[in-house]
N, C-alpha and C positions, 0 to 999 in steps of 0.2 A: 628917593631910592627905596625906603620903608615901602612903599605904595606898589612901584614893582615888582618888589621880592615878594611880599605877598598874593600877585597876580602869577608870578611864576610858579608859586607854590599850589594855589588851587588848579591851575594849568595841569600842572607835575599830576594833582591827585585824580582830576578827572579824566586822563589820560589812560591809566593804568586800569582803570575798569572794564569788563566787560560783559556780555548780554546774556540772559536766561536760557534755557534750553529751548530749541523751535521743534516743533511739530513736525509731520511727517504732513505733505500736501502739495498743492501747485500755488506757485510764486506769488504774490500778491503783486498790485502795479507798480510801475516805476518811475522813480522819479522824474519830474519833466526840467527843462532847463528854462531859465525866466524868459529867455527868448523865442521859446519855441512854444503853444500847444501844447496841453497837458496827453500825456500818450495813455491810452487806455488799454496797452497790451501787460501779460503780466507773465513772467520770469521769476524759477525755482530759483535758491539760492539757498547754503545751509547756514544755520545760526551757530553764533560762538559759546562756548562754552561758560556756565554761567560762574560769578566771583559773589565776592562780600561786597554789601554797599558801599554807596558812596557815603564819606562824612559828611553832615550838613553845614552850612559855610557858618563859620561864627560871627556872628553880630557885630563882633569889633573889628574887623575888617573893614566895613564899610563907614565910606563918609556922607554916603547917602545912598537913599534907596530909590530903585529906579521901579518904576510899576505900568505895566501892559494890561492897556484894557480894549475888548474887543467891542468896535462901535458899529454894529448892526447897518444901519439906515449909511455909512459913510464909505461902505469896504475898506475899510481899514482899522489897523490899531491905534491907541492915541497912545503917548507916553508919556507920564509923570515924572515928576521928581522933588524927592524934599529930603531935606537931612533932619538932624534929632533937635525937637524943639519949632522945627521952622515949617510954614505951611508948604503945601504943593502945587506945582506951579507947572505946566506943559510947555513938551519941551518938543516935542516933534508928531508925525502921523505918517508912519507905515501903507502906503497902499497892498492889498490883500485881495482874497479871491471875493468871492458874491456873497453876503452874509456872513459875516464871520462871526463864529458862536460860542462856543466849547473852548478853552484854552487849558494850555498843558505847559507847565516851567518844570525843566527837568533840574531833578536834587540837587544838582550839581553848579546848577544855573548858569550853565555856557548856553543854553538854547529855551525859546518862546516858544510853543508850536500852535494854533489855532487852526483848528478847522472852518471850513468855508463851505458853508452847511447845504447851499444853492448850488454852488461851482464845483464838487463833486474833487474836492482839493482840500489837503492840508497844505498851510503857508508856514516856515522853518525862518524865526526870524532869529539875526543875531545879537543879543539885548547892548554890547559893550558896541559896535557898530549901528545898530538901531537902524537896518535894514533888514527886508524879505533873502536868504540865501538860497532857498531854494522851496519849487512847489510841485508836490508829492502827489501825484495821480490815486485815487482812494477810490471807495465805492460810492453808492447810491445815496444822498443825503447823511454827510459824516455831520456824527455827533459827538459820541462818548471819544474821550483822551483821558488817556495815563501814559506816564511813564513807567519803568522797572525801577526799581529800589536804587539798582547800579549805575541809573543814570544811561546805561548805553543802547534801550531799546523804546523806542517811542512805538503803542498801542494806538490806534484809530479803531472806533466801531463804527457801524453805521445803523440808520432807522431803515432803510429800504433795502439794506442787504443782506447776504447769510454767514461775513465773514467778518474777521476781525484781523485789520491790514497791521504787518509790522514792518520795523523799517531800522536801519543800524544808523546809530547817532552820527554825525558827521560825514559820513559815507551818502549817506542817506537810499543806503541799497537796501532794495527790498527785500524782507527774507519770506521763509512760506508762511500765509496768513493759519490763524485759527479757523477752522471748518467748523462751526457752532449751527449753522443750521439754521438760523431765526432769528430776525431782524434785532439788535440793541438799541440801547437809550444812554445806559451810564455804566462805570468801570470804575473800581478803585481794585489797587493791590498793597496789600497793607505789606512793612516794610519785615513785623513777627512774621509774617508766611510770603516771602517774597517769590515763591511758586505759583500761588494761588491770586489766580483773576476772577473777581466777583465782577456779577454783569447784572443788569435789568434787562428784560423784553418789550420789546415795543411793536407795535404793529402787528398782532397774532395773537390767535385765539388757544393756543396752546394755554395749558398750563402750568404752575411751577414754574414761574416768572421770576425767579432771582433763581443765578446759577454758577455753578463754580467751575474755571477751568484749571485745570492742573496743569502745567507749562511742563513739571517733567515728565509725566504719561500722559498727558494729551488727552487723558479723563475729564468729561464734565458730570458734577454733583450736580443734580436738580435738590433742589430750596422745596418742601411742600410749603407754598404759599401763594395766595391769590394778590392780584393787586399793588404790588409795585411800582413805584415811581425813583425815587434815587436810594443810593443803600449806601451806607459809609460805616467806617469804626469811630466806638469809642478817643478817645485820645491817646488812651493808654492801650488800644487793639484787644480789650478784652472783650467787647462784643460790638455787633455790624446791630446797627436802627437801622430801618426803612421807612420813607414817609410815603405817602400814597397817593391816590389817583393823577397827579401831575396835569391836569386840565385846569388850564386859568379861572374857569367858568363851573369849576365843580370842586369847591374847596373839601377837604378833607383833613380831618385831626389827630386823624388814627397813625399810631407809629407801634411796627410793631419792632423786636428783641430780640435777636440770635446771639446764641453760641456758635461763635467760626469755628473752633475746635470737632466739634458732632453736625454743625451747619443744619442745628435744628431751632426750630422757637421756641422763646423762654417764653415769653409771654408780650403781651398785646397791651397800651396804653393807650389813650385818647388825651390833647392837650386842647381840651374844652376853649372854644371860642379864639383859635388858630390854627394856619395851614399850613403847619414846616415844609420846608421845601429844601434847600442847601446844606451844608456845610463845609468847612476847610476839609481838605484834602492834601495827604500827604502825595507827593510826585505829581503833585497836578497843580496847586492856586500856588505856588510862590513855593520859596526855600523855609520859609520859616514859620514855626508853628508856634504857640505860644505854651509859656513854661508851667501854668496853671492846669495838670491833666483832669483835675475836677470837674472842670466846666466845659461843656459842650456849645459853642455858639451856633445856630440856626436860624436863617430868614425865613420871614413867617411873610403869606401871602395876605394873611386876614387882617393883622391890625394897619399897615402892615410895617414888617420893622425887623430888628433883629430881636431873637429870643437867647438868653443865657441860663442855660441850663445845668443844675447841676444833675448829671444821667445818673449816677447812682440813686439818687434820693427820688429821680424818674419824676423833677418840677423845675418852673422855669423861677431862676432867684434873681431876674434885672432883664426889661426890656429898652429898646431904645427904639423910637415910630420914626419910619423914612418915609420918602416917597412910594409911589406906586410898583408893584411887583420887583422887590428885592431877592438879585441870586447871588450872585457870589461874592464871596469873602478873601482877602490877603492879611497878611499880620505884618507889624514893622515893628521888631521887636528893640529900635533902640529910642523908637518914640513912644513906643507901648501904646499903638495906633492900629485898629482895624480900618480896613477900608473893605466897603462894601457897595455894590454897582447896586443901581437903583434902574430899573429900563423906560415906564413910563415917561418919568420928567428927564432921564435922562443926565445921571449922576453920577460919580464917585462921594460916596460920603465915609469922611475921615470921622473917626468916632475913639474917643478916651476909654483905653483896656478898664480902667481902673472906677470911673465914674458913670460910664454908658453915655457921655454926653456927645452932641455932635459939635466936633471941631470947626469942620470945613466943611463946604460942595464944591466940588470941580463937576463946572459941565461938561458930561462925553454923550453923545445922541447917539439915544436906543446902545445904554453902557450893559454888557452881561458877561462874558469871561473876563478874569482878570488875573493878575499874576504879577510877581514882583522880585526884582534881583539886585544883590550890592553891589554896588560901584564903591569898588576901593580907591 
């Protein structure tokens, strides 16, 4: 009975939230129904008025943690599970759209979302049923996913299009997309400024490659800066790093340093003889971030592996070497376990918060979004 009341309760809280302010525009596409043909027509719709986040679910709720990783070469998700203490063991596989890339766990952890980077589709799974519920007509090769702070508005960008699709939690209606004008790559909305959508550019020769949209005036800040690949905050959201060129084949160790306040650069680092690439994200890799704001965790393409960085001191103090091109990261905050997808060899590697050592490999083929939610 403890187990449902506490189901009813996170129910109770994710319920009551609701979505950012939407822009002024024409409609973004609409959902399609799993038995139908993704429809590629799109329909206005106005957005709800924006609240205060979601709380994020606490640790002790859970009897174990369930974890969505998206397996490339397979169209589908695979799903994990382990409790505190005990390895991870699979438990089922989601079929999904053509490539599935990008994944998105909304704050709140009622919904999975991963884009389907070929089939021109987000796939909406339900983590406590561990099915596809619905597949969201998008634009041109979707990449970038976030959610809102509130849990109630799921973000799609895309690399071949000029909009950024949004869509209402559970409804899954589409409301009017962002008009940005220029194809994206990545998104985060940190949860200090949950107005503001930082984005990368892909595919275009513009410049001012990181950009800010304002969800209440529907302003975008251009970034002066060249060269962008993914941009995230701090832990504690006192400032956004950028790592760079984002080509497998063209490593880079440059990262540079903004103030999101002035959304200007503080200054520009190099980590000698590595090529960051990822980090956790809040509204996007899982519910739960880890309680350590000092350290920044980063997969490095060059050794390659993860890097633990303390950002203030701007060096890395503990790595841990994986397989081949490691991207994303999840936290399991009651085994004090990262897991981090590895795509070459085609892994989840379970790794000790506290030692950097590797626990475990779960095989998932061609493993790179990932994300994770408690089962109470």
């Amino acid at each position: 009975m403890v187990g449902v009341a506490r189901l009813v309760v996170l129910s109770i809280i994710a319920t009551i939230v609701v979505a950012a302010c939407a822009s002024s525009g024409v409609g973004g596409p609409a959902p399609a129904p799993l038995d139908q043909s993704v429809d590629d027509t799109l329909a206005a719709s106005p957005a709800p008025a924006a609240a205060a986040p979601v709380a994020t679910p606490d640790p002790t709720l859970y009897s174990k943690l369930r974890v969505f990783v998206a397996s490339e070469s397979t169209n589908s998700v695979w799903v994990l599970e382990g409790a505190k203490g005990q390895p991870y063991q699979l438990v089922g596989k989601i079929p999904v759209g053509t490539l599935p890339h990008q994944m998105g766990t909304s704050p709140d952890g009622r919904w999975v979302a991963v884009n389907n980077r070929m089939s021109s589709s987000t796939s909406i799974i339900d983590p406590i049923a561990m099915k596809e519920v619905a597949r969201l007509a998008v634009g041109k090769q979707p990449h970038a996913i976030t959610w809102s702070p509130d849990g109630k508005t799921l973000f799609v960008g895309h690399e071949k299009d000029m909009y950024i699709a949004r869509f209402e939690a559970g409804t899954w209606r589409p409301l009017p997309p962002l008009m940005v004008g220029v194809p994206q790559h990545v998104m985060t909305i940190p949860r200090s400024h949950p107005n503001e959508l930082w984005f990368t550019l892909t595919n275009t020769a513009e410049a001012d490659v990181l950009r800010v949209y304002d969800l209440d005036t529907d302003k975008i800040t251009r970034v002066k800066v060249g060269d962008v690949h993914d941009a995230y905050f701090t832990p504690d959201e006192s400032e956004v790093w950028s790592s760079s060129s984002g080509f497998l084949d063209k490593p880079s160790d440059r990262m540079v340093i903004y103030d999101p306040n002035t959304k200007t650069v503080k200054t520009e680092i190099h980590l000698t003889g590595h090529y960051p690439f990822h980090t956790m994200k809040v509204n996007q890799d899982g519910v739960y971030f880890m309680a350590d704001k000092s350290i920044m965790v980063i997969s490095d393409h060059t050794m390659p592996g993860l890097m633990f960085i303390d950002w203030r001191e701007r060096k890395i103090v503990g790595e841990t070497k994986l397989g081949q091109q490691p991207f994303h990261t999840a936290y399991d905050p009651e085994g004090e376990r990262l897991l981090t997808t590895t795509n070459v060899d085609g892994m989840v590697n379970v790794i000790d918060i506290r030692t950097h050592e590797i626990l475990q490999k779960v095989p998932v083929p061609k493993a790179h979004g990932i994300g994770v939610v408690p089962i109470p």
